[in-house]
Each structure stands twice: as C-alpha cells, then as structure tokens.
N, C-alpha and C positions, 0 to 999 in steps of 0.2 A: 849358776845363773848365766844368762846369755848377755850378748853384750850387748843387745836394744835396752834390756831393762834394766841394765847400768847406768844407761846416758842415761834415762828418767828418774833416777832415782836421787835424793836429795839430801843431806848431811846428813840431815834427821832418820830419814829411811834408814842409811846405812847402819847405826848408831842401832838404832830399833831389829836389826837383822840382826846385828854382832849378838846384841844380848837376846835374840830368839833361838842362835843356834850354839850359844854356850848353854841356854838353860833346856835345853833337848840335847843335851852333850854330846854333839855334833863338834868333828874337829874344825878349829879354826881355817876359813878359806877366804880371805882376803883377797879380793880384786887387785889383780898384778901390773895393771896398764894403767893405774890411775891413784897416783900418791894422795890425793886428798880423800878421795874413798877407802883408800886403804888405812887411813889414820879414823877416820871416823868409823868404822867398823871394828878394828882394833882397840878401841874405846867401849866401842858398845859391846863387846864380847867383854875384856876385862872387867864390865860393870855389873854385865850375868855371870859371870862367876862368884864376886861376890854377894850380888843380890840373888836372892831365889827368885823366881816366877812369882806373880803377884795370882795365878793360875792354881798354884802350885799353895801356897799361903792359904786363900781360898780353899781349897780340896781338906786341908788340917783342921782348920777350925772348925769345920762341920762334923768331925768324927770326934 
C-alpha cells in the first residue's frame, strides 16, 4: 500500500484489510510509520485467521 491511502484509511479499514489478507493468506504487512494502524491491522489479521471468510463460508454451503 502507498502512503496517500494510509493517511485515508480508518481504524475500521485497517481492521477489515488485516482480516482480508489473512483470509487470502497473504503474509502479514503492517504499516511501519503508524503505531495505531499497525495495531488495528494486526487485530484484523489475527481475527481472519481465525475466522474464515464469510466468502469462503458462502462458496461451502452451496456444494
């Protein structure tokens, strides 16, 4: 990610990115200039780990 679309990005955003690139098991990449995005992301990844995608949930129940 660049860092214009850090500064716009919002607890929640971060949060929602962490658990989008654990549940595409993408390694953890935490934004390094910015302690509070980095805790919110780190959050939202440990949360897609152990939540699966609700994408992914979806896709099972149908078969």
């Amino acid at each position: 990610m660049d860092n214009v679309s850090n500064i716009l990005m919002t607890d929640q955003d971060w949060i929602d990115q962490g658990k989008a690139d654990a549940w595409a098991e993408k390694p953890k990449q935490s934004p390094e200039h910015d302690p509070q995005a980095a805790s919110m992301y780190d959050l939202g990844y440990c949360e897609g780990e152990i939540r699966r995608s609700p994408l992914t949930d979806k896709k099972r129940s149908k078969t």
